[in-house]
N, C-alpha and C positions, 0 to 999 in steps of 0.2 A: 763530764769527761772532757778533757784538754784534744783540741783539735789533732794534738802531734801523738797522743796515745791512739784516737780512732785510726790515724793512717799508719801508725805501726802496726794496727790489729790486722788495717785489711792488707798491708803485704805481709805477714806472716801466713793469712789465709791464702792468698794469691800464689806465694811459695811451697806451699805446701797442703794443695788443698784436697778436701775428703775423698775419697773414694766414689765413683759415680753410684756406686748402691749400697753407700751410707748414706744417702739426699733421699728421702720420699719423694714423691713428683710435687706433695703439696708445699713441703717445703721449699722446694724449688721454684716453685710459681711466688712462693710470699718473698722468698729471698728477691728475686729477680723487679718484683713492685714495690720492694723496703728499696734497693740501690736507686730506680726512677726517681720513690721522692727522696732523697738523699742528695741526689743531682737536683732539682729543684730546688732544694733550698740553698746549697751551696753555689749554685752556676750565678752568676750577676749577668746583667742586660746583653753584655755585651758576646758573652759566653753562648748566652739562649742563641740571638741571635745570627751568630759566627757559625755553631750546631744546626739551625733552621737553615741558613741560606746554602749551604754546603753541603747538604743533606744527599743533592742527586751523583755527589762524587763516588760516593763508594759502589751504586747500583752500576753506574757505568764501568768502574774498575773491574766489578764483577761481571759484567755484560762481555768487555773486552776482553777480559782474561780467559771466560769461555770459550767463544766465539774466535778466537784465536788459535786455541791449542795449548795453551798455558794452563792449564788445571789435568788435561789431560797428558801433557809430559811429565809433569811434575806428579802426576798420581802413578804411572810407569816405572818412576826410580824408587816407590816405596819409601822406606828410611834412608835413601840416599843422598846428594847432595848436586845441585847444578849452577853454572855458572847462568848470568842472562846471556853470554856467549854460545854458550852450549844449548839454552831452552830459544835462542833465537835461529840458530842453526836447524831444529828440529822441527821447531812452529815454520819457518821459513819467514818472521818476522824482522823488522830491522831490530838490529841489535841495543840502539840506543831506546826505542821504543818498549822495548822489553823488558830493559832498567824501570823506566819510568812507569809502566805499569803494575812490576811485581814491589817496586818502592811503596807504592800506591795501597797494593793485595797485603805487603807484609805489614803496613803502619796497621790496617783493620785485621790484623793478627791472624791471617790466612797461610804467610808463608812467614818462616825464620830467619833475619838475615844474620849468617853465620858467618861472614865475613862480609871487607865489598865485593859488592856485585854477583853473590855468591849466597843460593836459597835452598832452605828442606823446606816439607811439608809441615804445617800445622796441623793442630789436631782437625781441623772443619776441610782440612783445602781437597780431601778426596771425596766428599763429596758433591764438588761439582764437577767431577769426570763425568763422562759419558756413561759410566756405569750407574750414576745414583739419578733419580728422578727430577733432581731439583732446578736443574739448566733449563729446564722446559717448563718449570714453573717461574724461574727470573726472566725467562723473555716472554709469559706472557705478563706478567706484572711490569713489567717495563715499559709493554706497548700500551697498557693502561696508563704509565705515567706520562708519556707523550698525549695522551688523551687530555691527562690532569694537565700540564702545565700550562695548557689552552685555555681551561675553564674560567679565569677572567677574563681573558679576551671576550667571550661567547656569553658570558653572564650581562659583561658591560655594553652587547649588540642587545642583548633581549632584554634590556632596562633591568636585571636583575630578581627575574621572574623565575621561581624553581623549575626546573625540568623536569617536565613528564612526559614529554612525547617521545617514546623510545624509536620510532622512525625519522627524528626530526631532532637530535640531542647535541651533546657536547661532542660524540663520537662521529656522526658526519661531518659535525663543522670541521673538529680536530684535522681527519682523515678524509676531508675532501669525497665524501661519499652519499650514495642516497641508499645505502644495503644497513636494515635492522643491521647488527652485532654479529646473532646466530647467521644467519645470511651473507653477511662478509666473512666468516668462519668458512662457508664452504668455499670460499673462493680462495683462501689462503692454508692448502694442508700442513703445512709447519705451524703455525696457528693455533688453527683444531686442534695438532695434537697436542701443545702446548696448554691450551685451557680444560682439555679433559683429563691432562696430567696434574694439571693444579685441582683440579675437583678431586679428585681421589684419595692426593696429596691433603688437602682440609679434611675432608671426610675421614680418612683415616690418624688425623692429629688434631681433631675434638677432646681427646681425650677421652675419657670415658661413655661409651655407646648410650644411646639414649634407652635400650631397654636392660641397661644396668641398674639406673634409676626410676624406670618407667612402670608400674607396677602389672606388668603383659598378662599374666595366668590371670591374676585376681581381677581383672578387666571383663574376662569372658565368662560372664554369668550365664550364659547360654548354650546350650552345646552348639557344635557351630558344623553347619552341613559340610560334610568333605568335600561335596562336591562343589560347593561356593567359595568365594576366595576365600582367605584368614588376614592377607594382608595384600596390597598393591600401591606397590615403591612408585609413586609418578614421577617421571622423570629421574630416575635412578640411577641413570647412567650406568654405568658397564655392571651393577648386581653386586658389588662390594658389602654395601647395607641387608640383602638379603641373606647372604651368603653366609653372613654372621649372626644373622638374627637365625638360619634355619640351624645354625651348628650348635645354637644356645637355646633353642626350644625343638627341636626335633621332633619331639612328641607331638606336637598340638595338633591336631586336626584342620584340614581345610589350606586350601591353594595357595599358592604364594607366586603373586605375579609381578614384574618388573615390566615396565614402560619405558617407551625412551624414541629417540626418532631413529629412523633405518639406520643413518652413519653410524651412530652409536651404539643400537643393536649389534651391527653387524661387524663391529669390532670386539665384540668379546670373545677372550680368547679362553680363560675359565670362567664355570659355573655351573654348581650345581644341577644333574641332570633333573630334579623334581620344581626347581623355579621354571616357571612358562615365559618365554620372550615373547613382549609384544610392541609392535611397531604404534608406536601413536604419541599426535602430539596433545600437550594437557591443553591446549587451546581450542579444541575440537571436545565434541563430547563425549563421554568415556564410552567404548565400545560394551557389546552385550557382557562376555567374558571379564569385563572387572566391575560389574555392577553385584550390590548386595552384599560388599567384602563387609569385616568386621572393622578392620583398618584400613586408612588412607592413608599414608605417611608420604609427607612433600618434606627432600630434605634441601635447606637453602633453593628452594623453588621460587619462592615470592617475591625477593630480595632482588631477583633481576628482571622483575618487570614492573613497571608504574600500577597504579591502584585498577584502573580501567584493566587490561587487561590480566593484574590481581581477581578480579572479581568475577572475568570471565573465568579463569580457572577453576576459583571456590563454586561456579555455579555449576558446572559440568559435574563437580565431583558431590554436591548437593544433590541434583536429578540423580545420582548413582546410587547412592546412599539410601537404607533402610533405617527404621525407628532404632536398631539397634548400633549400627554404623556410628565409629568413631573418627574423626578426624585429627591427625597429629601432626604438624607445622615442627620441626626442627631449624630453627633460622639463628644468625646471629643478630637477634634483636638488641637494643639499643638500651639502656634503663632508662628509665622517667628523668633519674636526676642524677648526675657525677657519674657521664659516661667515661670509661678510660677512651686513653687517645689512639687504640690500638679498634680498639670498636667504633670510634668516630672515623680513622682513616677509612676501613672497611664500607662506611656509609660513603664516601665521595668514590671510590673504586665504584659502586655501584652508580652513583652519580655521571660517573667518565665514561663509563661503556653502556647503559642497559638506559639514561634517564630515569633512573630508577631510585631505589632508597631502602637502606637500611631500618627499620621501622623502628618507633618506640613499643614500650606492652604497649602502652594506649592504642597509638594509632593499630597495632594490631586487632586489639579487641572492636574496635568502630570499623576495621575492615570485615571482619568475620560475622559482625552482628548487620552488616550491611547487605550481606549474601545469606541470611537467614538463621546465621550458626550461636549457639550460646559457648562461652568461653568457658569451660570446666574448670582448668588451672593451668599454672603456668609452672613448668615444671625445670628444673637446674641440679646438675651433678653437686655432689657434697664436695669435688675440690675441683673449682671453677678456674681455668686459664685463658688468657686471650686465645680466643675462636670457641670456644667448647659450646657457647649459645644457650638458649632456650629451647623448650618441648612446649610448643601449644598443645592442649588439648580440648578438640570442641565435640559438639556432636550440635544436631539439627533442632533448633526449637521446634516445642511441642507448640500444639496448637490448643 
């Protein structure tokens, strides 16, 4: 195919393109990894490059734009239209600075410039009002990338030794601090709420739930006492996971417990009244009340701690565990080979704040066999998208 037919196909597509529920999600995931390599082969050195070093412009446009008042004047007018005159009068920003950042929002196709000086909304730009979740998901990823853009410096002090000491990492050097992560969380409440907004926000855009895939009923060969757990979320933060798992197995017999630390307990605002709240951290050992469940489920729990305190978790949840006790790991693991670059970024994000690591299977399975567990299988939705992850599944070797 002649290079000038492919770019008349994709603005014809671009001009008039399908219906959002004429796209399956799958084919919208393969679309979206056919245009990457499409770019790849077409970008030359200089293009990559210009792309890679430029990259932190758009996060700040979007940072500012928020943090301004610019997404939310511009989501107040609806389908209507503002000057930066008018959106700088409103934000109470200077008015040439206003130019320059919606110039900035419109080139990365947030806002329309329908004239000069002169913006509507794009299809994405209301969702960074105040109304939608996601502003509080770009500042805490952003204060991760302040983390990241340290990590040579800090690599090239510690002779370029991996980081594992998650009291002692890239995020103290970064941030001038001696407070673990979760720990400087509680000292910054905009923060907290920002990364328990971003947890919820992944957990609920995996894609498809892990017990869509995960084969639940046919698991419990046993009947399983009501009175003892059926399942206990560790670290599950505000009960999202449970919530949905009780509304898609209601039937089943036996407790369903959620963990998490007081702040986080003691922020939820729904949830089912048959799930039990319980205060605890997984670095302690599991209290009486969740011992002898059928399932463990850790979702992205592992992912933000080094291998040492990985294995204190696995062992607390080991000592809790009966010969029938399953263990299920939901993580965004790493593949063995030809990781994408959306799953390699996710490994340094854990890198910048935790010392920590996105794991390969491997190194998963030599963690888990390292704290006594045999690895059952490794389990993956039938239309896999960046973030959707893995499902470990272990249970305790026999002896």
């Amino acid at each position: 195919m002649a290079v000038s037919d492919l770019i008349k196909q994709i603005n014809e597509v671009v001009e008039n393109p399908p219906a959002p529920d004429a796209v399956s999600e799958e084919e919208r995931v393969t679309l979206l990894a056919s245009l990457e390599k499409l770019r790849n082969v077409v970008e030359a050195p200089i293009d990559f490059t210009t792309r890679v070093i430029f990259g932190a412009h758009e996060q700040v446009g979007l940072r500012i734009g928020i943090e301004s008042g610019i997404f939310n004047t511009m989501a107040a007018i609806g389908p209507g239209e503002l000057t930066t005159s008018e959106v700088a009068q409103r934000t109470g920003a200077a008015p040439l600075l206003v130019s320059r950042v919606m110039k900035l929002l419109a080139a990365m196709g947030l806002f329309r410039e329908v004239a000069e000086d002169k913006y509507a909304n794009g299809p994405f730009a209301p969702a960074f009002s105040d109304a939608s979740p996601l502003p509080k998901a770009v500042l805490h990823i952003v204060t991760a990338n302040e983390v990241l853009i340290k990590i040579p410096e800090y690599l090239k002090k510690t002779k370029y030794q991996n980081p594992e000491n998650t009291n002692d990492g890239p995020f103290q050097y970064a941030m001038n601090t001696k407070l673990q992560y979760y720990d400087w969380l509680k000292t910054e409440p905009e923060q907290a709420v920002a990364f328990n907004t971003t947890m919820m926000l992944q957990r609920m855009d995996r894609g498809e739930p892990w017990y869509e895939y995960y084969p639940v009923a046919s698991k419990i060969e046993t009947p399983v006492d009501e009175k003892a757990p059926l399942i206990v979320d560790v670290g599950g933060n505000i009960g999202i996971n449970l919530n949905d798992f009780h509304a898609k197995f209601p039937e089943l017999p036996g407790r369903l417990v959620l963990e998490d630390l007081p702040e986080v307990i003691s922020s939820i605002q729904e949830l089912d009244p048959s799930i039990e709240r319980v205060v605890h951290s997984f670095l302690e050992p599991q209290p009486e009340i969740a011992k002898g469940a059928k399932f463990y489920f850790l979702g992205t729990v592992l992912h933000d701690w080094p291998d040492a305190e990985c294995r204190t978790i696995l062992s607390h949840i080991r000592n809790a565990m009966n010969k029938d006790s399953i263990l299920l790991l939901s993580e965004n693991a790493v593949p063995d080979t030809n990781a994408g670059l959306y799953q390699v970024k996710l490994d340094f994000v854990m890198m910048s704040l935790f010392a920590a690591t996105d794991r390969t299977i491997k190194q998963f399975r030599v963690l888990l066999e390292s704290e006594g567990f045999n690895l059952v299988k490794v389990w993956k939705p039938e239309v896999a998208r960046p973030g959707s992850g893995f499902l470990f599944e272990a249970v305790l070797k026999q002896d």
